[in-house]
C-alpha positions as semicolon CSV with decimal commas, in nm:
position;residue;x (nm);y (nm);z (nm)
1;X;12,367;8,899;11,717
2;X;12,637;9,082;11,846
3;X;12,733;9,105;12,227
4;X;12,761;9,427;12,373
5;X;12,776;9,417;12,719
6;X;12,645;9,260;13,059
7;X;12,447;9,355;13,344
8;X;12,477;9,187;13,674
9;X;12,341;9,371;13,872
10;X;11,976;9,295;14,053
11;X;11,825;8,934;14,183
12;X;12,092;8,720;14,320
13;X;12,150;8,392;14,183
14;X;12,028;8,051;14,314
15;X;12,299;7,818;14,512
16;X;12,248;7,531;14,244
17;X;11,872;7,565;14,211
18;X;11,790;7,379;14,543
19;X;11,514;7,619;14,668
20;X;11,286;7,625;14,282
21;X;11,128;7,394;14,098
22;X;11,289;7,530;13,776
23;X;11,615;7,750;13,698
24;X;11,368;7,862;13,408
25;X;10,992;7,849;13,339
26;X;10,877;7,975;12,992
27;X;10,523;8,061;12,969
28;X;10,462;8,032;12,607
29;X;10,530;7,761;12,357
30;X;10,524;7,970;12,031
31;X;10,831;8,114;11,857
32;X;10,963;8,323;12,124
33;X;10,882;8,073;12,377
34;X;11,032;7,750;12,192
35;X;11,358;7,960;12,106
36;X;11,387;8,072;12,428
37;X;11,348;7,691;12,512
38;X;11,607;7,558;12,278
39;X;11,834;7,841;12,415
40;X;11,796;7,794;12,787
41;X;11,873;7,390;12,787
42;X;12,186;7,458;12,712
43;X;12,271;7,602;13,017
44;X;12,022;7,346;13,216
45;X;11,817;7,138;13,232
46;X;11,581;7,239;13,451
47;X;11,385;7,419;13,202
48;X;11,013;7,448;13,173
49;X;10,787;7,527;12,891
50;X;10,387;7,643;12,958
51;X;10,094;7,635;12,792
52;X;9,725;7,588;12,835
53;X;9,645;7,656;12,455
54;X;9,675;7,476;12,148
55;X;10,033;7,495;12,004
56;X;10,161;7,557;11,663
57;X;10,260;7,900;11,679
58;X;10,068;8,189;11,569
59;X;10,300;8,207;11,205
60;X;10,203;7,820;11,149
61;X;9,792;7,819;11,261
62;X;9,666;8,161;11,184
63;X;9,993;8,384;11,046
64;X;10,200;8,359;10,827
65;X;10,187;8,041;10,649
66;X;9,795;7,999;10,622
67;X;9,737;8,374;10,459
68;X;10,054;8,302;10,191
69;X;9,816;7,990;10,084
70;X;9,567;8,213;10,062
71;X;9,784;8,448;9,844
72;X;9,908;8,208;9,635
73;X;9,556;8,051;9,502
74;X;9,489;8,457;9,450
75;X;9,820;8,483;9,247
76;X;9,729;8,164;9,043
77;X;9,360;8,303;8,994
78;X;9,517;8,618;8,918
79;X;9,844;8,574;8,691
80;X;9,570;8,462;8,370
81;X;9,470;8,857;8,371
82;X;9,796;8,989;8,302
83;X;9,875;8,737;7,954
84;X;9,704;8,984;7,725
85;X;9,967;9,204;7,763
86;X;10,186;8,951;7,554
87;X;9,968;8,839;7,335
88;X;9,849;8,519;7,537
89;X;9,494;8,483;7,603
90;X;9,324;8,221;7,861
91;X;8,928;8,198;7,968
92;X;8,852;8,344;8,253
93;X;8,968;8,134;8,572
94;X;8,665;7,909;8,742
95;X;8,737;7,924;9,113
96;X;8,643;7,625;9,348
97;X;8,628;7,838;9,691
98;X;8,561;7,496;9,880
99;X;8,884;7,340;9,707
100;X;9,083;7,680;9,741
101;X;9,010;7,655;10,135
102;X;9,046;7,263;10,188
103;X;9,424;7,297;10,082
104;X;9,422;7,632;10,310
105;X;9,346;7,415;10,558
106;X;9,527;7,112;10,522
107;X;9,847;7,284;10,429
108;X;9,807;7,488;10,749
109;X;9,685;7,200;10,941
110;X;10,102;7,013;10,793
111;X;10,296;7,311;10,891
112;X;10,088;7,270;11,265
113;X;10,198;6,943;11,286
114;X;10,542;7,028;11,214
115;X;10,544;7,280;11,520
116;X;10,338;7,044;11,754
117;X;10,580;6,756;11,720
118;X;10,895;6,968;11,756
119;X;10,755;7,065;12,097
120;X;10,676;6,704;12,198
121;X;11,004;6,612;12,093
122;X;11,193;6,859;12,333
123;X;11,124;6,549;12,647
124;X;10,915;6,424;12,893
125;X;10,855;6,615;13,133
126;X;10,902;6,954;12,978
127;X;10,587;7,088;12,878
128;X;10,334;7,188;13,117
129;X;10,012;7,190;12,922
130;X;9,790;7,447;13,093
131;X;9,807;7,827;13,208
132;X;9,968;8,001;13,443
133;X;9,934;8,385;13,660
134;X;10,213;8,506;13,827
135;X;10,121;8,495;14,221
136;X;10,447;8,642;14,279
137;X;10,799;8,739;14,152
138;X;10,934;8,371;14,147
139;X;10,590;8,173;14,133
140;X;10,365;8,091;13,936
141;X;9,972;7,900;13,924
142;X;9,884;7,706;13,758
143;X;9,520;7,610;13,574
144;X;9,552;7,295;13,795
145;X;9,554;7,466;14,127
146;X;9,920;7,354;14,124
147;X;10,202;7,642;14,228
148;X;10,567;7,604;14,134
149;X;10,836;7,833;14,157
150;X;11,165;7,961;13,898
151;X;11,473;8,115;13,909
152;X;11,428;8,283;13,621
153;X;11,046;8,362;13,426
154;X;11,078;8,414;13,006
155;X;10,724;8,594;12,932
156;X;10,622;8,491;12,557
157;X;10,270;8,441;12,566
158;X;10,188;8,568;12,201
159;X;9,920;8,821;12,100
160;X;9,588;8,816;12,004
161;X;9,336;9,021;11,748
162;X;9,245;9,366;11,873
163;X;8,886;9,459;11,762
164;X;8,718;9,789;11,819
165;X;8,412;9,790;12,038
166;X;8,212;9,954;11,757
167;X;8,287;9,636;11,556
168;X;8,051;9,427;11,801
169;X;7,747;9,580;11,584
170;X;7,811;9,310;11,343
171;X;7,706;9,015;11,568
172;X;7,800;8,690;11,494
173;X;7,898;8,804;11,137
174;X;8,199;8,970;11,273
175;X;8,526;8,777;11,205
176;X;8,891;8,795;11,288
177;X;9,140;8,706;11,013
178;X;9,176;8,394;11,241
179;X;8,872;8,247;11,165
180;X;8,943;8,280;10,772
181;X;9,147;7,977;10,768
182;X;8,852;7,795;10,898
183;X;8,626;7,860;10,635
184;X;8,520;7,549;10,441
185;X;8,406;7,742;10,123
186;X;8,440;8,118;10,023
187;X;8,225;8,420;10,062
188;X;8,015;8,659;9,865
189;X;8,184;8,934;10,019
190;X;8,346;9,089;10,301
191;X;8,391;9,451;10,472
192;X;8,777;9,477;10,550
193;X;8,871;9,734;10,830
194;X;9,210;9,793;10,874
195;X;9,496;9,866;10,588
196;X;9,788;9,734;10,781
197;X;9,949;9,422;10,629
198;X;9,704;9,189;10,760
199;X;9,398;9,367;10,594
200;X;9,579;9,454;10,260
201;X;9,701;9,075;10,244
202;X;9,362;8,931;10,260
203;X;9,145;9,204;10,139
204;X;9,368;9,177;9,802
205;X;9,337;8,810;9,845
206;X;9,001;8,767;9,849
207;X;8,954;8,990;9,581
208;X;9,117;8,778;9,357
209;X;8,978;8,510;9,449
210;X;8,654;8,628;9,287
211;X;8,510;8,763;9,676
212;X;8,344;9,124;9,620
213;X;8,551;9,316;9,905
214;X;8,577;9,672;10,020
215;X;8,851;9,791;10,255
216;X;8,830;10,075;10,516
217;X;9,152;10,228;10,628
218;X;9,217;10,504;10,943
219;X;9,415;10,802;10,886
220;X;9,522;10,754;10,502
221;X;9,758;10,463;10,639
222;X;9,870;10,171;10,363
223;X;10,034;9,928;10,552
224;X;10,387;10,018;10,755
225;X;10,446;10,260;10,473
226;X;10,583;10,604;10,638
227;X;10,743;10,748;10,318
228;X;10,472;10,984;10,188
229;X;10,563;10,950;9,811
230;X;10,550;10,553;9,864
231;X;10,282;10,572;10,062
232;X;10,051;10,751;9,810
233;X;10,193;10,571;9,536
234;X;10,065;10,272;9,695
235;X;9,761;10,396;9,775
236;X;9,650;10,481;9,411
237;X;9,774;10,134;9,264
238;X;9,567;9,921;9,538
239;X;9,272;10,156;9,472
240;X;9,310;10,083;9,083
241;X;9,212;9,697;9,140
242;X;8,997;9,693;9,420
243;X;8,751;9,879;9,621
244;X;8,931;10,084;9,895
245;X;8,868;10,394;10,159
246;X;9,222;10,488;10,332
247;X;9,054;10,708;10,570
248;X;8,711;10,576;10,683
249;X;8,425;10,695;10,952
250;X;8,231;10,446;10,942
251;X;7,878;10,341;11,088
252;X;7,839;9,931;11,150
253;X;7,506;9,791;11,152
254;X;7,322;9,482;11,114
255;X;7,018;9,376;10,865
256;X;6,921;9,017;10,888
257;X;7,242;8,798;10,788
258;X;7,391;9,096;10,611
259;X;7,663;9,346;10,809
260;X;7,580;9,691;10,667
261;X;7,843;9,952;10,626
262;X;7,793;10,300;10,595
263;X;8,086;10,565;10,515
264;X;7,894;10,879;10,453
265;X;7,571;11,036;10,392
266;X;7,539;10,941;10,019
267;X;7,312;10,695;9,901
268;X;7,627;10,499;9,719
269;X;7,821;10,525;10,031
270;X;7,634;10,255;10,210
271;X;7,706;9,866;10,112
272;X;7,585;9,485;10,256
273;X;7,833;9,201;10,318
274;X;7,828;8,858;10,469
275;X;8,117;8,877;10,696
276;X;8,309;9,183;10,879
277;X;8,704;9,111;10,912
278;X;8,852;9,322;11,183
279;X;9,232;9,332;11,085
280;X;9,292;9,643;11,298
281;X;9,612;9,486;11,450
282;X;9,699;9,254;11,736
283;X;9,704;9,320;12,103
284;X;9,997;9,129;12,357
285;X;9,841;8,873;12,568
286;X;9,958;9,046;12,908
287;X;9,624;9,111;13,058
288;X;9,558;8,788;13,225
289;X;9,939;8,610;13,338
290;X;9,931;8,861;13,663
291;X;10,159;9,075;13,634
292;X;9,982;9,281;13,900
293;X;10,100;9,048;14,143
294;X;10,492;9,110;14,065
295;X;10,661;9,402;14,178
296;X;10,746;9,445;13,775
297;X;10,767;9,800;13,606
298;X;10,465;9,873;13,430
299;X;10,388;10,139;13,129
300;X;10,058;10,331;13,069
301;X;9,890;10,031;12,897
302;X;10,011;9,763;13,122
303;X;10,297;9,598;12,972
304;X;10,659;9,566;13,115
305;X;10,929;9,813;13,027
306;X;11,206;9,608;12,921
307;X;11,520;9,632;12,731
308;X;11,511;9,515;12,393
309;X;11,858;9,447;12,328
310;X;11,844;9,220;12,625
311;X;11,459;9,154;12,688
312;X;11,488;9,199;13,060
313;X;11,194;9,346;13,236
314;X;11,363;9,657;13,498
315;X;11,648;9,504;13,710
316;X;11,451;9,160;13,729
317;X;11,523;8,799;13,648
318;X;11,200;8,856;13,422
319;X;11,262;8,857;13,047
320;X;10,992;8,901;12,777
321;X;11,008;8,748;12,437
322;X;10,783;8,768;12,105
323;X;10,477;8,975;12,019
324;X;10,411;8,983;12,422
325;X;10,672;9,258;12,392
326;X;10,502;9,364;12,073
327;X;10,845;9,588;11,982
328;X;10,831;9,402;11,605
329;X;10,557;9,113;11,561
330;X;10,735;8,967;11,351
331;X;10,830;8,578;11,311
332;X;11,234;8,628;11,248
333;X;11,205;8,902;11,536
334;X;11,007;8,722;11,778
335;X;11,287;8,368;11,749
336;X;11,553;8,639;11,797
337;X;11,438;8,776;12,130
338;X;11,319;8,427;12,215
339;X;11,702;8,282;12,200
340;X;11,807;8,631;12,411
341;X;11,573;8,566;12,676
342;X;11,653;8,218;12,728
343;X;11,995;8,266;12,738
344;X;11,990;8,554;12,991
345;X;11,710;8,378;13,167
346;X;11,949;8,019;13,195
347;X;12,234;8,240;13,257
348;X;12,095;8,497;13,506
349;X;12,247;8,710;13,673
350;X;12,481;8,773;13,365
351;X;12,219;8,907;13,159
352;X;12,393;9,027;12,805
353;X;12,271;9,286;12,591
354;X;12,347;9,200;12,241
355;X;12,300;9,428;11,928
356;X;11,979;9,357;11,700
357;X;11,971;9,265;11,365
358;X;11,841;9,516;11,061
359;X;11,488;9,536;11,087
360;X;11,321;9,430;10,769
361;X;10,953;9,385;10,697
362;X;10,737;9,233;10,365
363;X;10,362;9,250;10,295
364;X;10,289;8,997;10,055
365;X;10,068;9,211;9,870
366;X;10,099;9,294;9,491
367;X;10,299;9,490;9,442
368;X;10,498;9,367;9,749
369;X;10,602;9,611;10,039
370;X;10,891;9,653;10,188
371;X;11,047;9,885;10,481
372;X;11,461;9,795;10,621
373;X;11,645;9,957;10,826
374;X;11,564;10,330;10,927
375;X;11,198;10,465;10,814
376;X;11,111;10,790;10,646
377;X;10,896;10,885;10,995
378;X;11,214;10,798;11,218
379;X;11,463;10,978;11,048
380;X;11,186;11,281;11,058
381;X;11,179;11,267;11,446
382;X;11,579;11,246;11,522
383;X;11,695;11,580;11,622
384;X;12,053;11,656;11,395
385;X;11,958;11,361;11,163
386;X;12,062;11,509;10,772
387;X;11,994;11,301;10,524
388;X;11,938;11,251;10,106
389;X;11,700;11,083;9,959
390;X;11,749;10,868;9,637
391;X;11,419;10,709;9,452
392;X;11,373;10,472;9,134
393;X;11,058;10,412;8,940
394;X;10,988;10,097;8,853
395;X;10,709;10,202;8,587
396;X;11,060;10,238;8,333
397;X;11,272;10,032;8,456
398;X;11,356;9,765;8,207
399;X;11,354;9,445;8,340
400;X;11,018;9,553;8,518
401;X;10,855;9,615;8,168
402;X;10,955;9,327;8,026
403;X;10,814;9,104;8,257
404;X;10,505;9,391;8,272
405;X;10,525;9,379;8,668
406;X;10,603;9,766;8,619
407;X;10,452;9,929;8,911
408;X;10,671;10,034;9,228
409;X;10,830;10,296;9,345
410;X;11,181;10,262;9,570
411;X;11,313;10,578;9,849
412;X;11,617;10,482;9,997
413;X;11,791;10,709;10,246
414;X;12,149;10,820;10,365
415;X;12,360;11,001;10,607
416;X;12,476;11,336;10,504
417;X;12,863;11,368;10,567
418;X;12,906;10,956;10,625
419;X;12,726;10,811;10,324
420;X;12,548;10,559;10,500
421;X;12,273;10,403;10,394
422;X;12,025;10,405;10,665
423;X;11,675;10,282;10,570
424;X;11,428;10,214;10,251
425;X;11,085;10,201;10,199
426;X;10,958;10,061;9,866
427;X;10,641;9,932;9,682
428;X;10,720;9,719;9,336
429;X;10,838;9,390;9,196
430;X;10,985;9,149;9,432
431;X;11,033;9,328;9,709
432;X;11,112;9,053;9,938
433;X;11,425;8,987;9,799
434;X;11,520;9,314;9,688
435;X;11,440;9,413;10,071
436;X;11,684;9,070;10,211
437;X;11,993;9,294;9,994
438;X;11,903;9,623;10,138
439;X;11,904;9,491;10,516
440;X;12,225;9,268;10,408
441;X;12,351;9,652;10,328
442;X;12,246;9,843;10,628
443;X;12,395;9,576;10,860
444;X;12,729;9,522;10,716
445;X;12,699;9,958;10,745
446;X;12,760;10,023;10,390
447;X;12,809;10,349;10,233
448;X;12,583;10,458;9,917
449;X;12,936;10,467;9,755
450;X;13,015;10,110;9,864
451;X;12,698;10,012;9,767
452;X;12,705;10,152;9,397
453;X;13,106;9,908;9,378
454;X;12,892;9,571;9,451
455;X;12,816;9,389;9,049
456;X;12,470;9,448;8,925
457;X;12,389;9,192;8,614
458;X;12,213;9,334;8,321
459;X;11,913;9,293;8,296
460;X;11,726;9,261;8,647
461;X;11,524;9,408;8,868
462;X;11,814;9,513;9,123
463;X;11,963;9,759;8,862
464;X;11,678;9,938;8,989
465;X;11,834;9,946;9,363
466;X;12,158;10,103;9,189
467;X;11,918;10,363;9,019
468;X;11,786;10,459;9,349
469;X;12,160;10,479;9,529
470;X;12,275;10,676;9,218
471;X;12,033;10,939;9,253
472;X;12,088;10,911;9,646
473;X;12,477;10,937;9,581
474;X;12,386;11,242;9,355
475;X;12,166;11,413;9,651
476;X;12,472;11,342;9,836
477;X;12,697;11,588;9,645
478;X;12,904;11,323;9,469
479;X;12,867;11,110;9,131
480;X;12,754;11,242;8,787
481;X;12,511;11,504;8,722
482;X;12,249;11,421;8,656
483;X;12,312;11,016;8,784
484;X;12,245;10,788;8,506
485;X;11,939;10,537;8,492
486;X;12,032;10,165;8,465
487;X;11,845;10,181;8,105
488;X;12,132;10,422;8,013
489;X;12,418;10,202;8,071
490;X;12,528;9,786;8,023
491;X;12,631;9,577;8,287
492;X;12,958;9,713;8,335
493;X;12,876;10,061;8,399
């Protein structure tokens, strides 16, 4: 990250810390909170981490690395399908749901471990293992009864699953796609609601994994996709494989040990399953730390307004870190503003503002997703903001059919006037590392012209990225008319 510029002004600073317990407290020990650790000892040490729950970092216990297991025993169950297509044929694939979930589990249970010890290993003395409320600007109580005071606060307390009241219907057959890493053995099927990337990760999952699975969607949404073409696109390939309603008003009921849905009036539009997985996104967990006993800035819903680009809460020595910010719940995003904090929290009053990296975000679905940089709906709302639009299919592109992973479709988009590339939103092949080279792009601010100079080998799946910026480059004004498709031309073209 980039520096840009610092504030000083607000809270003065401490005379060497005499009159607090801590230059910094850190309630949080997740990503954001052990980043912002890691970061703030280097100014002091006088640092303290909290945190009442267990540890291991939502990516770790119920995130990131738990639901890729998940995918992969899907993929493996999955990849036997496809071999027809080259004249390869296998049985059909005999899943053991109680051995698919036991190395869920115990893989998860590794990568816990990992955290867990890297947080014991940061010193005695450092972690406060229980919760804490604000009771005022520089204090804070703890679970213990116990009060003790900082210079400087780092909010990073995570988030949590949101679930819609309506949900509750279900009972005790109502799950969160936390408690799917905790199954010991797979189900006979499950009601997905929600089509972001948590919902079209395990829904497709599961699916695979021989689990009889409908998902229910709100407003015709597939994921982060904003892009209508891509959107749509998507849409009508996860529809071809498994069971799926984009736009959903649903009735939730319950029948014995069955949860019944019902999506219409029809006789067909009315199904049983054994569980009900609300993955209708995550919520920050802001509502219980006290904040209404600081004299902290407040939106609509309750959270601080803060600056992103230097996670400072108002004019405070508060910062904010992670999905309690919620601005991208992401892993990479939330260690990013984690390290910010705790260096403007060690460092306060000099609180920097430093640029922020190209967004990028992957769901692991299949086809993969993947949105960098700009998106389709935010270059929409920018007043003055002209810009061309270049696409690739990846139903012809070569390497694609080859490999007969031929399903994807690739918008990228660019500046009228400048050339720069701005943003992409895809669905296809290996998106998430075709996505790492179009964030690489937008941060070193490369033109579509610049781009189209880099080497593309012959035959892969990135000629496909130089079909897209040649048709962008051609929407542009410049290039050949019309641009040629990477099946037109050998590597040196």
């Amino acid at each position: 990250m980039t520096q840009q510029n610092v504030l000083t002004h607000g809270f003065a600073p401490n005379s060497g810390g005499a009159a607090y317990d801590f230059d910094v407290a850190i309630i949080g020990a997740g990503t954001a909170g052990m980043a912002a650790y890691r970061e703030a000892s280097q100014y002091t040490d006088r640092v303290a981490l909290i945190d009442g729950g267990p540890l291991g970092t939502t990516c770790a216990r119920v995130g990131c690395m738990p639901s890729k297991l998940l995918i992969a025993a899907a993929e493996a169950a999955h990849t036997g399908g496809r071999t027809p297509l080259f004249g390869v044929r296998y049985g059909a694939p005999e899943i053991d749901g109680k051995a698919v979930m036991a190395r869920v589990r115990s893989e998860r249970d590794r990568f816990v471990g990992f955290v867990e010890a890297a947080v014991f290993g940061f010193g005695d003395g450092k972690l406060i293992s229980e919760y804490a409320r604000f009771e005022d600007d520089h204090t804070l109580r703890l679970g213990s009864g116990r009060k003790i005071t900082a210079r400087s606060i780092v909010i990073a307390t995570g988030s949590s699953p949101a679930i819609p009241q309506a949900f509750f219907a279900a009972g005790d057959r109502l799950i969160v796609n936390d408690d799917v890493f905790e199954w010991t053995d797979l189900p006979g099927s499950v009601a997905v609601f929600g089509a972001g990337v948590i919902g079209l990760e395990l829904g497709q999952a599961l699916h695979r994994l021989g689990v009889r699975v409908r998902l229910f969607g709100r407003d015709n949404l597939v994921g982060p996709l904003t892009d209508p073409f891509v959107r749509d696109y998507a849409a009508d390939t996860f529809s071809g494989e498994f069971a799926a309603i984009w736009h959903a008003d649903s009735r939730i009921s319950r029948d014995g040990d069955a949860v019944v849905v019902r999506w219409g009036d029809e006789p067909n539009q009315e199904e049983r399953f054994d569980y009900l997985i609300a993955a209708t996104g995550r919520r920050p967990n802001i509502d219980k730390i006290g904040l209404e006993n600081t004299s902290l800035s407040l939106s609509e819903t309750g959270a601080p307004i803060y600056d992103p680009l230097s996670g400072r809460v108002g004019d405070s020595h508060i910062f904010i870190a992670g999905d309690a910010a919620f601005d991208l719940p992401l892993l990479h995003e939330a260690a990013d503003e984690g390290r910010l904090a705790g260096e403007n929290a060690a460092r306060f009053p000099h609180s920097y503002r430093r640029s922020r990296r190209a967004p990028i975000g992957i769901v692991f679905s299949d086809p993969q997703i993947a949105i960098v940089g700009a998106t389709y709906a935010s270059l929409m709302k920018r007043s003055g903001c002209d810009f061309a639009i270049g696409e690739v299919s990846f139903e012809d592109q070569g390497r694609a059919r080859v490999m007969g992973l031929n399903k994807g479709l690739l918008r990228v988009y660019a500046e009228h006037g400048t050339g720069r590339f701005l943003g992409a939103e895809m669905i296809g092949p290996s998106a998430e590392h075709l996505a790492h080279l179009l964030a690489w792009a937008i941060q070193s601010g490369m033109t579509v012209e610049q781009i189209l100079q880099m080497p593309f080998y012959h035959p892969v799946l990135e000629e496909g990225v130089r079909t897209a910026f040649r048709t962008a480059n051609h929407a542009l004004g410049f290039g050949p008319n019309p641009p040629m498709r990477c099946i037109d031309c050998g590597p040196g073209a």
